[in-house]
N, CA, C and O atoms as a GROMACS GRO file, in nm:
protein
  528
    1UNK      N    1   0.084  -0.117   0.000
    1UNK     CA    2   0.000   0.000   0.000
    1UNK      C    3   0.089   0.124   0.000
    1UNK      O    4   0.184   0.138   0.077
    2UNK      N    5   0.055   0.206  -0.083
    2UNK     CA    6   0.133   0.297  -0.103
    2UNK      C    7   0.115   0.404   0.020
    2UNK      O    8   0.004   0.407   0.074
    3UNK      N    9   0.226   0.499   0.072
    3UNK     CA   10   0.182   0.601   0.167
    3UNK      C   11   0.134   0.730   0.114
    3UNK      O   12   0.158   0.778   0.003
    4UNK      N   13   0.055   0.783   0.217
    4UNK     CA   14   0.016   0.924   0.183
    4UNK      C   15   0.080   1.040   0.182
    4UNK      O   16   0.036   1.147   0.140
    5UNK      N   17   0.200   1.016   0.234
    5UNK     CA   18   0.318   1.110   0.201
    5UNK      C   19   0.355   1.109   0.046
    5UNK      O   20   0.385   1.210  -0.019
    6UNK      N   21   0.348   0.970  -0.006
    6UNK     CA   22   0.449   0.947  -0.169
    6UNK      C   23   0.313   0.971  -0.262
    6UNK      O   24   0.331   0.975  -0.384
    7UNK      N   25   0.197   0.986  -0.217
    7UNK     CA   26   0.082   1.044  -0.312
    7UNK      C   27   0.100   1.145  -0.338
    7UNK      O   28   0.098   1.191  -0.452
    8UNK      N   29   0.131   1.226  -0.198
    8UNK     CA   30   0.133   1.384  -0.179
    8UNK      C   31   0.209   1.432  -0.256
    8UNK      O   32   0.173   1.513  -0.340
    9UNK      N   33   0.388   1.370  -0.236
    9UNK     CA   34   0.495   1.428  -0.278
    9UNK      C   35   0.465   1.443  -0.485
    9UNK      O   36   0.468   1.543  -0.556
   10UNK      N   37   0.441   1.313  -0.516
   10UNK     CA   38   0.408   1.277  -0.632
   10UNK      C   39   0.304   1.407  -0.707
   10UNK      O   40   0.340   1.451  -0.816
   11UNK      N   41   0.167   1.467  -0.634
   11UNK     CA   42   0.091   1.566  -0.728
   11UNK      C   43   0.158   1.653  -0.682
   11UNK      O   44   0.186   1.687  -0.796
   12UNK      N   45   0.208   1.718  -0.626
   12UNK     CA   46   0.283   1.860  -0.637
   12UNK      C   47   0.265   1.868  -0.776
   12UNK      O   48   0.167   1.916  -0.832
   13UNK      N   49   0.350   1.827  -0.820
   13UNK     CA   50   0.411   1.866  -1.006
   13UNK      C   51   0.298   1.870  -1.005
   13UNK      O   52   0.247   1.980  -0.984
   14UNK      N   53   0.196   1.730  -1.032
   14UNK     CA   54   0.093   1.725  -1.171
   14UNK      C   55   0.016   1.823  -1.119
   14UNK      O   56  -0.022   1.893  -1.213
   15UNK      N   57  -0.054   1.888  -0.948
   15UNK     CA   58  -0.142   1.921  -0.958
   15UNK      C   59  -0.110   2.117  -0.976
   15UNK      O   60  -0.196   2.187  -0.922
   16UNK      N   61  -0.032   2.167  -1.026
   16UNK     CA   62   0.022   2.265  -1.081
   16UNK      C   63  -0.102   2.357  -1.136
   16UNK      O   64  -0.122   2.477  -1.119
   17UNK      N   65  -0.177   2.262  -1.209
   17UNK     CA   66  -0.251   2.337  -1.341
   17UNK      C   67  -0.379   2.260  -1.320
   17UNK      O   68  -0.467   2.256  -1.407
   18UNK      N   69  -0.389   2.197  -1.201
   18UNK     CA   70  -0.498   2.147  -1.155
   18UNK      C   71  -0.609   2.209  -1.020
   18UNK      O   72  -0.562   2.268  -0.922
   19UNK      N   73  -0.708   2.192  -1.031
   19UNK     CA   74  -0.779   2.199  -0.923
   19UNK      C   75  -0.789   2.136  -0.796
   19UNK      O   76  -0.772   2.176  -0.680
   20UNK      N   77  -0.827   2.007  -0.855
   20UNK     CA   78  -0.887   1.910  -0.745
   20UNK      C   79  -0.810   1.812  -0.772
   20UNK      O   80  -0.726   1.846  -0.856
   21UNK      N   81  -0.796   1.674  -0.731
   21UNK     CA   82  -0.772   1.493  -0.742
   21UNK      C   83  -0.873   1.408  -0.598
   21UNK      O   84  -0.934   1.440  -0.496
   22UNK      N   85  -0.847   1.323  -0.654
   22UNK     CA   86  -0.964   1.225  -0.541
   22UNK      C   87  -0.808   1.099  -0.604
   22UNK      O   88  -0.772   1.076  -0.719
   23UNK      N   89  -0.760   1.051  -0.489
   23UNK     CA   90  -0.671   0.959  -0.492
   23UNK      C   91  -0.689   0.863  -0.386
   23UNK      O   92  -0.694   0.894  -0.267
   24UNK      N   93  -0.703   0.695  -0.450
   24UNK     CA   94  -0.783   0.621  -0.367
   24UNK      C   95  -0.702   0.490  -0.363
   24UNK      O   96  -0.672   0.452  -0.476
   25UNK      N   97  -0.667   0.424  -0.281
   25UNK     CA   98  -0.581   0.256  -0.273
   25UNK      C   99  -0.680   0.204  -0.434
   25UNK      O  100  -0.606   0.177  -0.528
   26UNK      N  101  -0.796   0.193  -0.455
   26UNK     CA  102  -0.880   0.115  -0.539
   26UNK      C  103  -0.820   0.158  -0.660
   26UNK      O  104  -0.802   0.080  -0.753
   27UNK      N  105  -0.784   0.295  -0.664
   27UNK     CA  106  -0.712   0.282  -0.848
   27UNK      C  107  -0.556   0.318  -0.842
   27UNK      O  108  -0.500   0.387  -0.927
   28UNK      N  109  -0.499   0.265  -0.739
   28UNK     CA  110  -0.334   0.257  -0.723
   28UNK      C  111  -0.338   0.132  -0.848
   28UNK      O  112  -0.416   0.042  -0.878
   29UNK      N  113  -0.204   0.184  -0.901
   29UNK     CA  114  -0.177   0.042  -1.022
   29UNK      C  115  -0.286   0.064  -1.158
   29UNK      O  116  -0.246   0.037  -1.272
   30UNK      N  117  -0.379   0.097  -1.143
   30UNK     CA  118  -0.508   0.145  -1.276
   30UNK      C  119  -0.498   0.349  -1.313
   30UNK      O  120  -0.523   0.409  -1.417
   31UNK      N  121  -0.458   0.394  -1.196
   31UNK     CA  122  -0.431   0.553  -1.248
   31UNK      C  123  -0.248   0.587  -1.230
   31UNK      O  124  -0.172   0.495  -1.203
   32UNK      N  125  -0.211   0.694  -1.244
   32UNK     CA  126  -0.125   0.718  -1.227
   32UNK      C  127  -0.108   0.789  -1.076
   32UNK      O  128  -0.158   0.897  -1.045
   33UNK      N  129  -0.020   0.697  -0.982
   33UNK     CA  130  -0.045   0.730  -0.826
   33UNK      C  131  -0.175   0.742  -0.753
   33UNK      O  132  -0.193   0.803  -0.648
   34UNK      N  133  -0.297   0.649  -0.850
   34UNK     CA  134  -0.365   0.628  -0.797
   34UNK      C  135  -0.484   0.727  -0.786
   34UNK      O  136  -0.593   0.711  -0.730
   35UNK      N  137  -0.420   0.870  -0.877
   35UNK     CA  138  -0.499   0.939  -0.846
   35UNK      C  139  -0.570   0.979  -1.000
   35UNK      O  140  -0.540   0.964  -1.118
   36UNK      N  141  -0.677   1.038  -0.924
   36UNK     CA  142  -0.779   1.122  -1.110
   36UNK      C  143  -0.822   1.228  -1.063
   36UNK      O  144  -0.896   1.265  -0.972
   37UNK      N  145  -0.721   1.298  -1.195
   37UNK     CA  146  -0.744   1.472  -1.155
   37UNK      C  147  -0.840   1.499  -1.237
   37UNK      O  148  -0.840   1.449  -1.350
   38UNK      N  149  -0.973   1.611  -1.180
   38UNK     CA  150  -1.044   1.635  -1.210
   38UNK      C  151  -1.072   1.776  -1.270
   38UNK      O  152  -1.061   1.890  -1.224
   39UNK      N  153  -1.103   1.739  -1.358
   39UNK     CA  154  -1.148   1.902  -1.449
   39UNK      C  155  -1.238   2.011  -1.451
   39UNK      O  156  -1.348   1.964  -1.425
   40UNK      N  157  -1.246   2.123  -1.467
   40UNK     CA  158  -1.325   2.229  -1.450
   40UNK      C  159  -1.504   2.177  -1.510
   40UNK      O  160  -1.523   2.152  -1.629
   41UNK      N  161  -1.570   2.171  -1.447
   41UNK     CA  162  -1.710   2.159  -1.436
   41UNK      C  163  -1.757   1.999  -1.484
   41UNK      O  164  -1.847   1.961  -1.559
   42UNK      N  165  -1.651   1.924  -1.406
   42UNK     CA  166  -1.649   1.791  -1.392
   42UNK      C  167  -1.764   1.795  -1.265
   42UNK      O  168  -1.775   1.888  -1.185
   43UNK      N  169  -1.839   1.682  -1.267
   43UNK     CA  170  -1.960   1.671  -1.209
   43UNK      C  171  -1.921   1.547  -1.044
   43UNK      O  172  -1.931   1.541  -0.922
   44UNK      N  173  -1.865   1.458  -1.190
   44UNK     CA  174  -1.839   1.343  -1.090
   44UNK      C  175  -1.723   1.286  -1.134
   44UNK      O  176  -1.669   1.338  -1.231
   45UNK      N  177  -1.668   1.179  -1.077
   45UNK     CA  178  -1.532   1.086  -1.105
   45UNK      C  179  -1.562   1.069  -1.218
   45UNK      O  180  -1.652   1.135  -1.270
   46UNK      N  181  -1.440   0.909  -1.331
   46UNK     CA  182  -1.483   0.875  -1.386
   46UNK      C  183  -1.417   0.726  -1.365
   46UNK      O  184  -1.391   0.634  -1.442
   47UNK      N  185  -1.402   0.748  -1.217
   47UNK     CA  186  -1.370   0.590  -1.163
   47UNK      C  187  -1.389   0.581  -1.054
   47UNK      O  188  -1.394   0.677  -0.977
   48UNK      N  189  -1.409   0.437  -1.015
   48UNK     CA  190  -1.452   0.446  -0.885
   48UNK      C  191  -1.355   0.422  -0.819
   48UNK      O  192  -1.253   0.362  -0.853
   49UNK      N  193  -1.395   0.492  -0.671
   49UNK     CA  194  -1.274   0.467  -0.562
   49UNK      C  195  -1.329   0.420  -0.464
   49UNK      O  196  -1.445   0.379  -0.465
   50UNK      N  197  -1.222   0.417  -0.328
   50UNK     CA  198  -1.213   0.345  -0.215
   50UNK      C  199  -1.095   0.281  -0.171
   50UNK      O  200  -0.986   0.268  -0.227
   51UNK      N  201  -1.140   0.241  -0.052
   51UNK     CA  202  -0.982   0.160   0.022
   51UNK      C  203  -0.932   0.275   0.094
   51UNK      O  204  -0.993   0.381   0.086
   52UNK      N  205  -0.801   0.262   0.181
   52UNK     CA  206  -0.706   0.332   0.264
   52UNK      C  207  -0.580   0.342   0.187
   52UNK      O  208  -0.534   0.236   0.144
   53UNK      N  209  -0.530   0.430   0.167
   53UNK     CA  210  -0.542   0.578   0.173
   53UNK      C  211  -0.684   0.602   0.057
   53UNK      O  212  -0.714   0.516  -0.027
   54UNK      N  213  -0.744   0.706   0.070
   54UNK     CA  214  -0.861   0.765  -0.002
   54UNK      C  215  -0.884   0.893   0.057
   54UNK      O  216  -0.934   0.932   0.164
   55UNK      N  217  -0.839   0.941  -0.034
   55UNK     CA  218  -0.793   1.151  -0.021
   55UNK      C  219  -0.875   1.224  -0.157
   55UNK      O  220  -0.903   1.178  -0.268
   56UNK      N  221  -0.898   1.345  -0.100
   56UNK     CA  222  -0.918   1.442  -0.205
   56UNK      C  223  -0.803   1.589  -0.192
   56UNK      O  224  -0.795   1.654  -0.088
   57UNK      N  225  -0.759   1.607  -0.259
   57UNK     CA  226  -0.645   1.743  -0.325
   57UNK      C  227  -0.743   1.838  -0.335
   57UNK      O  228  -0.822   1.799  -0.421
   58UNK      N  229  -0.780   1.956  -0.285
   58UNK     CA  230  -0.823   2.062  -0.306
   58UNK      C  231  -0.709   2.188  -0.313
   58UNK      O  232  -0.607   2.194  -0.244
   59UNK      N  233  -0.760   2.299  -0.429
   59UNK     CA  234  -0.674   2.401  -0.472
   59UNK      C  235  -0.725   2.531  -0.449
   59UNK      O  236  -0.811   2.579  -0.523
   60UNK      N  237  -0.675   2.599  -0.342
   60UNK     CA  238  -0.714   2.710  -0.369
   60UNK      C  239  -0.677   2.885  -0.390
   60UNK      O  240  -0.584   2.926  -0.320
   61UNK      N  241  -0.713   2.937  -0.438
   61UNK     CA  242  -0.605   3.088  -0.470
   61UNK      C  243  -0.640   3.162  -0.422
   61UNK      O  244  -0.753   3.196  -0.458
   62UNK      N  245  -0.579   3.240  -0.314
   62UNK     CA  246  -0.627   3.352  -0.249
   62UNK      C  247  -0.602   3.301  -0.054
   62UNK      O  248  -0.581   3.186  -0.014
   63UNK      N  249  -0.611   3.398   0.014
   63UNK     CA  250  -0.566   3.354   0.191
   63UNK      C  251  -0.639   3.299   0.201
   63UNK      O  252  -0.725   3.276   0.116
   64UNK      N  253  -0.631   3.245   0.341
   64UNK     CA  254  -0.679   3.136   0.389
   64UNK      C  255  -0.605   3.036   0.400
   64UNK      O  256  -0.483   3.034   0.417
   65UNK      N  257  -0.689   2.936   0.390
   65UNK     CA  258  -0.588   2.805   0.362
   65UNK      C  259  -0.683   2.702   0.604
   65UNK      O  260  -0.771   2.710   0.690
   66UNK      N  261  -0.554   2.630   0.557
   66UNK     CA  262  -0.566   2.562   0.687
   66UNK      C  263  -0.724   2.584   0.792
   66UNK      O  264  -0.808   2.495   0.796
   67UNK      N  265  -0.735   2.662   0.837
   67UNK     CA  266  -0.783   2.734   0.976
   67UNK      C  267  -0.946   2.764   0.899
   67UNK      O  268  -1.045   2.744   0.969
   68UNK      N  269  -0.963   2.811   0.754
   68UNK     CA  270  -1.074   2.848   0.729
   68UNK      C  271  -1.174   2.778   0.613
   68UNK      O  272  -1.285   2.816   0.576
   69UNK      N  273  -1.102   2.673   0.575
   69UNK     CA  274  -1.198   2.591   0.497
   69UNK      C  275  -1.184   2.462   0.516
   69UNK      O  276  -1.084   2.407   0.562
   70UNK      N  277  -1.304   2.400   0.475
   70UNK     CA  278  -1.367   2.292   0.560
   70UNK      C  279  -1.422   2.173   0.414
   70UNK      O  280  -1.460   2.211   0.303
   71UNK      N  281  -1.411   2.052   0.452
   71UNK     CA  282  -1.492   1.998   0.336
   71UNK      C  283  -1.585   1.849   0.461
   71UNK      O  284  -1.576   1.821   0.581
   72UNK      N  285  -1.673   1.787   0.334
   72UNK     CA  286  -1.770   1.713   0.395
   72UNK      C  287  -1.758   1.588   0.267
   72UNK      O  288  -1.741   1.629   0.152
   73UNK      N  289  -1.766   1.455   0.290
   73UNK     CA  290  -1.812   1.368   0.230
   73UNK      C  291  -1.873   1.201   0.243
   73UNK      O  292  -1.834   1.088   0.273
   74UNK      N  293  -2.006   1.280   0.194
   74UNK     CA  294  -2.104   1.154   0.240
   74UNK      C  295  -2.134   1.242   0.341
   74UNK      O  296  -2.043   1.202   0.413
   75UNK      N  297  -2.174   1.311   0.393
   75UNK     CA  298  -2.227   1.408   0.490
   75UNK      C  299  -2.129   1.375   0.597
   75UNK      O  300  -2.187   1.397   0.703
   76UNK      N  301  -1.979   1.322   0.625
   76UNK     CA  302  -1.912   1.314   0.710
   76UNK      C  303  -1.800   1.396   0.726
   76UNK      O  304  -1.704   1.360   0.657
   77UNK      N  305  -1.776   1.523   0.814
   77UNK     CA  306  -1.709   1.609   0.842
   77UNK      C  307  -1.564   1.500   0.756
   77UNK      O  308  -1.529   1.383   0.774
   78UNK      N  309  -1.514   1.610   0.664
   78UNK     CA  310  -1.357   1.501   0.604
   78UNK      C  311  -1.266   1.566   0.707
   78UNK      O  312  -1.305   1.650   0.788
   79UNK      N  313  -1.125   1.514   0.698
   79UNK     CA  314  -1.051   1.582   0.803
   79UNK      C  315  -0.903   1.623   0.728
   79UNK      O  316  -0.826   1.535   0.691
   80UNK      N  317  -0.890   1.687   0.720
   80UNK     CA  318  -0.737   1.804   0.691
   80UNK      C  319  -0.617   1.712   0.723
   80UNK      O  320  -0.612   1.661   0.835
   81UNK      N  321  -0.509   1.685   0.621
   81UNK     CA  322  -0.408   1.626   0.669
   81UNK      C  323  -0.298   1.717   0.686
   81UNK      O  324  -0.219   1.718   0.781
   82UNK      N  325  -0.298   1.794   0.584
   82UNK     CA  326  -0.202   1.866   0.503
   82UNK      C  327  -0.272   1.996   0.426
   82UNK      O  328  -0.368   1.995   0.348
   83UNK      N  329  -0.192   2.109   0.473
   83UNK     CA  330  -0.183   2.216   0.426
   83UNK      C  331  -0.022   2.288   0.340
   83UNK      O  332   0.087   2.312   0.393
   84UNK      N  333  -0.054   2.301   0.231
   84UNK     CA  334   0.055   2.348   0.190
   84UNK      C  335   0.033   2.446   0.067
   84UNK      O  336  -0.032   2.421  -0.034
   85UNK      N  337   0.127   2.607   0.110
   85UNK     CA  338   0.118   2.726   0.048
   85UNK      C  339   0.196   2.704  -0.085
   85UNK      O  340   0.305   2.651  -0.108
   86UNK      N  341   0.105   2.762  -0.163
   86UNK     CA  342   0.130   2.742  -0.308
   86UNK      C  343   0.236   2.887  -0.290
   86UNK      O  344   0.221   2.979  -0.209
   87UNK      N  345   0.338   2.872  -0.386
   87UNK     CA  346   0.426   3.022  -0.364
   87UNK      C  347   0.489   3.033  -0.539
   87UNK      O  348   0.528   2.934  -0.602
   88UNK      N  349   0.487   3.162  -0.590
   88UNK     CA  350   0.530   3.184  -0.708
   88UNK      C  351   0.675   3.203  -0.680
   88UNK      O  352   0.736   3.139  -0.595
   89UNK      N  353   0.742   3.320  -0.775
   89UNK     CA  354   0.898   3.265  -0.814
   89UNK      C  355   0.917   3.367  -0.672
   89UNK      O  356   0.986   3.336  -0.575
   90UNK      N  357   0.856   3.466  -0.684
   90UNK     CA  358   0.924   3.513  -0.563
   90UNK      C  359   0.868   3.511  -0.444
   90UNK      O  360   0.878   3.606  -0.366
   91UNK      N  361   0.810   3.411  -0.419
   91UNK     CA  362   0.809   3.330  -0.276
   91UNK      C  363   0.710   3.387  -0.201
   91UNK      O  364   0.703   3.350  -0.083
   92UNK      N  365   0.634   3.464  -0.238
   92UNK     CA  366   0.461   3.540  -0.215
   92UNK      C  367   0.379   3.412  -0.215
   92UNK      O  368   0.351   3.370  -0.327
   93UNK      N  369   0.343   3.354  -0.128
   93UNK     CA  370   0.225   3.273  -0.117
   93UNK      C  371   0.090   3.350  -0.186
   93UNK      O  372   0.051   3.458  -0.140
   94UNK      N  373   0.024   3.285  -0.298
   94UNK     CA  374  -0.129   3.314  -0.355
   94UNK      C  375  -0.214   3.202  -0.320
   94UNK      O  376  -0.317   3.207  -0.388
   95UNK      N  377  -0.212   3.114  -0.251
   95UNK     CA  378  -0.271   2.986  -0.260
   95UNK      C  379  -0.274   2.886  -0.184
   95UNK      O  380  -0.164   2.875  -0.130
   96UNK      N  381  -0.346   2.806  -0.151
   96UNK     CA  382  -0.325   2.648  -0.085
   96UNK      C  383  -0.357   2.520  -0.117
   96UNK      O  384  -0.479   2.505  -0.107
   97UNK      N  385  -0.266   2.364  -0.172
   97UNK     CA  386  -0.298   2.305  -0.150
   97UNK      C  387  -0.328   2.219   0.023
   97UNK      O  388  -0.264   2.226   0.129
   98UNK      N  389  -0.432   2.156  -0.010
   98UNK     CA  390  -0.504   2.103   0.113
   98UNK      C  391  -0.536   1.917   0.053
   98UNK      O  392  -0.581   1.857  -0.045
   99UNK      N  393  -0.473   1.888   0.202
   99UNK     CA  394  -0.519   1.693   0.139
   99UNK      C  395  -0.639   1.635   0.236
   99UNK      O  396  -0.603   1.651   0.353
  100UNK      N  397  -0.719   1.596   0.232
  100UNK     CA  398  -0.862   1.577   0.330
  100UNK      C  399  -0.824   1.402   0.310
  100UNK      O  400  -0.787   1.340   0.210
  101UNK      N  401  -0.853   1.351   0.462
  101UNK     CA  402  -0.901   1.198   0.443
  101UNK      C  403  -1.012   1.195   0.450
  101UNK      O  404  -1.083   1.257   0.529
  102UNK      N  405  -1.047   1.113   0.358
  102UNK     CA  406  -1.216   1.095   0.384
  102UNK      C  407  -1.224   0.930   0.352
  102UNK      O  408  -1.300   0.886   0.265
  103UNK      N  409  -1.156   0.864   0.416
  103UNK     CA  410  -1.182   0.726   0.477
  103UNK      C  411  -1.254   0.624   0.550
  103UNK      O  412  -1.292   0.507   0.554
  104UNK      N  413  -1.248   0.776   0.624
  104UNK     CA  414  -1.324   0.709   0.749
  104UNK      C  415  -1.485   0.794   0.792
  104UNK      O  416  -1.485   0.917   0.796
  105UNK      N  417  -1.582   0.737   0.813
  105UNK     CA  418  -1.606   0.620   0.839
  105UNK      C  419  -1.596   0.572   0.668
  105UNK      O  420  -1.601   0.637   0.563
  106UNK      N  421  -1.584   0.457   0.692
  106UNK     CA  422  -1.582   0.383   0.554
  106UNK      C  423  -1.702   0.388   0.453
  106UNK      O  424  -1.792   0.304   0.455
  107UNK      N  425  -1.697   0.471   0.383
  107UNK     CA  426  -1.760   0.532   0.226
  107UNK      C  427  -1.672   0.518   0.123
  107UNK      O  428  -1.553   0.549   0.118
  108UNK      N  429  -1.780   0.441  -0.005
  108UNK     CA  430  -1.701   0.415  -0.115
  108UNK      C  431  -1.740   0.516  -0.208
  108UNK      O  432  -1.671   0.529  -0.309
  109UNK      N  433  -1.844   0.591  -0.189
  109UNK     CA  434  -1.898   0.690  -0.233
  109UNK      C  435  -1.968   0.784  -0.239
  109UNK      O  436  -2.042   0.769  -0.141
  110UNK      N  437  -2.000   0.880  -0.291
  110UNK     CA  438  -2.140   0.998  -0.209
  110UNK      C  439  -2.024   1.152  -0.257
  110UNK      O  440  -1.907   1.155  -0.293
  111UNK      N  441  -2.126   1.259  -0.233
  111UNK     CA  442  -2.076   1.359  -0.288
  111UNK      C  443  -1.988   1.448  -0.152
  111UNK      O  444  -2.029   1.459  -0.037
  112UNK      N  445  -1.872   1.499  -0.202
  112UNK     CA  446  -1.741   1.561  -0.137
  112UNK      C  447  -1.767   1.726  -0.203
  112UNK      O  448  -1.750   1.773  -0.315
  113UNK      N  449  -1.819   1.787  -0.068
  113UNK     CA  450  -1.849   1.941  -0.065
  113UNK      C  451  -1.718   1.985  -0.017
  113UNK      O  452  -1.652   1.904   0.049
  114UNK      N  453  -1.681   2.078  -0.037
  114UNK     CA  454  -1.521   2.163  -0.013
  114UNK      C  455  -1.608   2.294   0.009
  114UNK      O  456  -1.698   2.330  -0.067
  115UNK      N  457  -1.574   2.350   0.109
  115UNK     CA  458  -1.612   2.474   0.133
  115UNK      C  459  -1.445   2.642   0.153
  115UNK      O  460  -1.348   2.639   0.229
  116UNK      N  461  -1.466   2.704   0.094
  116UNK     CA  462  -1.370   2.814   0.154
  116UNK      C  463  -1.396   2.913   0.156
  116UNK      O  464  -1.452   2.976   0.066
  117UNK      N  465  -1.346   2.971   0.307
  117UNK     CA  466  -1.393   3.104   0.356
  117UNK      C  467  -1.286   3.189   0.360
  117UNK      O  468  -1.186   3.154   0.421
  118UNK      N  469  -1.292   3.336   0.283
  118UNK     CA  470  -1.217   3.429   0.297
  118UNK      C  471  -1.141   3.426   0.407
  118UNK      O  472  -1.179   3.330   0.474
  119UNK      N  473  -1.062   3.477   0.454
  119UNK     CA  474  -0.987   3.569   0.585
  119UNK      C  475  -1.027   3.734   0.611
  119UNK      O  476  -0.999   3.801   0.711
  120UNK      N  477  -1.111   3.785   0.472
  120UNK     CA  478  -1.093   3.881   0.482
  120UNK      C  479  -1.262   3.892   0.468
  120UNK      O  480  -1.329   3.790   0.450
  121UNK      N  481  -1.320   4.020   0.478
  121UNK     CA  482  -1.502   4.022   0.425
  121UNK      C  483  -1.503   3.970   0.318
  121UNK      O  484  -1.411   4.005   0.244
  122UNK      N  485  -1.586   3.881   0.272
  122UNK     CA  486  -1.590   3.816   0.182
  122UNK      C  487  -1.722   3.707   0.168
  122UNK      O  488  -1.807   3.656   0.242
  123UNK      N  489  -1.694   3.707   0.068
  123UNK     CA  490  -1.799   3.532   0.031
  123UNK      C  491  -1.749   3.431   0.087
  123UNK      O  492  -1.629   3.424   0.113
  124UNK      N  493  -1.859   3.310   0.121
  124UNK     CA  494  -1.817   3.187   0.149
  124UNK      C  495  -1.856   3.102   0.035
  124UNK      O  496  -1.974   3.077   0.007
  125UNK      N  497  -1.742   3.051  -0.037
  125UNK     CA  498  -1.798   2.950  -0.163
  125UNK      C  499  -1.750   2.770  -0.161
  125UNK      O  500  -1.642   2.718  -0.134
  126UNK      N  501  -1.826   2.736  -0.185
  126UNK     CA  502  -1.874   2.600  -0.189
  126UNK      C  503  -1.851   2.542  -0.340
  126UNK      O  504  -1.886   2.620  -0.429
  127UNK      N  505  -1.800   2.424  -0.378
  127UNK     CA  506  -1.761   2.363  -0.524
  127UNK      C  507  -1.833   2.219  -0.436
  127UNK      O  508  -1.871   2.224  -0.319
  128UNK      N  509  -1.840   2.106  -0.518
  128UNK     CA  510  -1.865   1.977  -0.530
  128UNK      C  511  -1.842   1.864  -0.610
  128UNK      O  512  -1.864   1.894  -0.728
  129UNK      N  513  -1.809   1.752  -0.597
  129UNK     CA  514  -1.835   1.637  -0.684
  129UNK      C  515  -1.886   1.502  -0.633
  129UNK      O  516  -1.900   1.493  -0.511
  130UNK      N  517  -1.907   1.430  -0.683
  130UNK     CA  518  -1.956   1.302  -0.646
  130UNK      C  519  -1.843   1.227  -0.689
  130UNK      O  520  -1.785   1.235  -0.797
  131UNK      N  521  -1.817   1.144  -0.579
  131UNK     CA  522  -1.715   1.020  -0.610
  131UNK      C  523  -1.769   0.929  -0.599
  131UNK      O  524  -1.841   0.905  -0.502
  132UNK      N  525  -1.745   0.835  -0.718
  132UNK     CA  526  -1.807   0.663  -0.737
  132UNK      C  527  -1.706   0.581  -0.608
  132UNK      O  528  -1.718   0.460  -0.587
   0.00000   0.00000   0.00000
């Protein structure tokens, strides 16, 4: 079983120009690291997942990060593993990737709400997908 550190280390690169990934033990060996990055007004997967490790990659641009956004799947609070500041060439953080387990309780599927809240006055916005 692969660790959730060598998932992590592994999308850095790919998830660059990405949004989201849902990376699951069930398509380790069938995706590349197991994971399927998902595209702009992608609805749902287009594989199914499950097993331990089973993560979602959320991307986001702008403060925040850690402390102010939250996600849910299968209506089960997901939980934050990893926070890490996206930083351009000169080292100005714009961004955060964030890695959620959503393992537990054991769901093979159901829809994964990501929520993020400003730091500053602002909107609170909400994205979604359904994972098989």
């Amino acid at each position: 079983m692969r660790q959730i550190k060598t998932i992590k280390q592994s999308k850095l690169q790919l998830l660059l120009y990405q949004k989201w990934a849902v990376c699951s033990q069930q398509q380790v060996g069938q995706l590349q690291d197991g994971c399927e990055n998902i595209q702009d007004n992608q609805t749902s997967t287009n594989f199914n997942h499950g097993g331990n490790p089973f993560q979602v990659v959320t991307g986001v641009v702008g403060y925040g990060g850690r402390n102010t956004d939250s996600a849910t799947f299968a209506g089960n609070q997901a939980t934050m593993i990893d926070c890490v500041g996206i930083a351009g060439s000169d080292n100005v953080v714009f961004g955060w990737w964030e890695w959620w387990d959503i393992s537990k309780p054991s769901n093979s599927s159901g829809e994964f709400v990501y929520t993020a809240r400003s730091i500053n006055v602002g909107p609170t916005m909400s994205t979604s997908i359904y994972i098989k």
